[in-house]
C-alpha positions in Angstrom: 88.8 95.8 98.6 92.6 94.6 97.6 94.7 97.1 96.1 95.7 97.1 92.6 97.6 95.9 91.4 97.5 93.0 93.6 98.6 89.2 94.0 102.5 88.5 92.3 102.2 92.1 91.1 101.6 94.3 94.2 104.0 96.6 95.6 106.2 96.9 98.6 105.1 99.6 101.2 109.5 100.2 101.3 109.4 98.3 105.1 110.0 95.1 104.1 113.5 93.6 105.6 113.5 95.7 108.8 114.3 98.8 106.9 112.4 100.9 109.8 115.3 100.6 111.7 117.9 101.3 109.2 118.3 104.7 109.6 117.7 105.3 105.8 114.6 107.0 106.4 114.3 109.5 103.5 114.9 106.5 101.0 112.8 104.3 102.7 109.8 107.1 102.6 110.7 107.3 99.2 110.0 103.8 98.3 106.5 103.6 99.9 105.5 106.7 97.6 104.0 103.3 95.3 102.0 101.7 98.2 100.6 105.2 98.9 99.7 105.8 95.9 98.0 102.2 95.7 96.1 103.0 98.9 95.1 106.6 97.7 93.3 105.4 95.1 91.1 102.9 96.8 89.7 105.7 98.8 90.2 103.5 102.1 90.0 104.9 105.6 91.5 101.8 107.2 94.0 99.1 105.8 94.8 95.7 107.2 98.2 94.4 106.5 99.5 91.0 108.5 103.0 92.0 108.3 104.9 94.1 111.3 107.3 95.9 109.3 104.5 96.8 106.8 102.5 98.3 110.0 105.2 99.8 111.3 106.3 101.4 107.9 102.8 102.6 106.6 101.9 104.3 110.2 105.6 106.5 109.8 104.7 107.9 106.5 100.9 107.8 106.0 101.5 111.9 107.4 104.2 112.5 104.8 101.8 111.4 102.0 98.9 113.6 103.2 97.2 110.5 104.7 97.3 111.1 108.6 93.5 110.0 109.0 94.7 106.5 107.5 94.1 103.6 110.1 96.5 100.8 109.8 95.3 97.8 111.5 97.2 94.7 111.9 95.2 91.4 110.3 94.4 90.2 114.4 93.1 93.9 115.4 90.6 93.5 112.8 89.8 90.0 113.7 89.6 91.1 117.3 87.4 93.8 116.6 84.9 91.6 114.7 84.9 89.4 118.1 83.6 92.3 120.2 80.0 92.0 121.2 77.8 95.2 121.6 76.6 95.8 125.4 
C-alpha cells in the first residue's frame, strides 16, 4: 500500500538532506509530524523506505508520534527477507 498522497505529491518524512545530524532535532521532529500522519492512516505495521536518512529519521521519531511498534525496513531488508527459505 503507497501512502497518500503519493507520487510528485508525497511528503517529506523532515530527514531529507542529512538533517539527522543537524542538531535541530525539535524542528526536524516537527516536520515529520506529515509523514506520520501519512503512515498513521494506512494502518501499517511495517514501512519500506530506500532512502538512509528517511530510515534513520522515521526510526528517531516513530516513539514521539505514539508509533514505537512501527517497523521501518530499508527497500534491501525487505528484499532480503523475501530471499529467505523456510527450513
Amino acid at each position: 500500500m503507497d501512502l497518500h498522497p503519493n507520487g510528485l505529491y508525497q511528503t517529506c518524512c523532515g530527514g531529507g538532506g542529512g538533517a539527522l545530524t543537524t542538531g535541530y532535532n525539535e524542528e526536524r521532529t516537527y516536520y515529520g509530524r506529515r509523514k506520520m500522519e501519512q503512515i498513521r492512516a494506512t494502518g501499517a505495521g511495517t514501512l519500506v523506505v530506500p532512502c538512509h536518512s528517511c530510515h534513520g529519521q522515521l526510526n528517531n521519531i516513530k516513539t514521539h508520534y505514539a508509533m514505537p511498534d512501527l517497523k521501518i525496513k530499508y527497500l534491501w531488508e525487505l528484499v532480503a527477507d523475501c530471499l529467505v527459505l523456510p527450513e
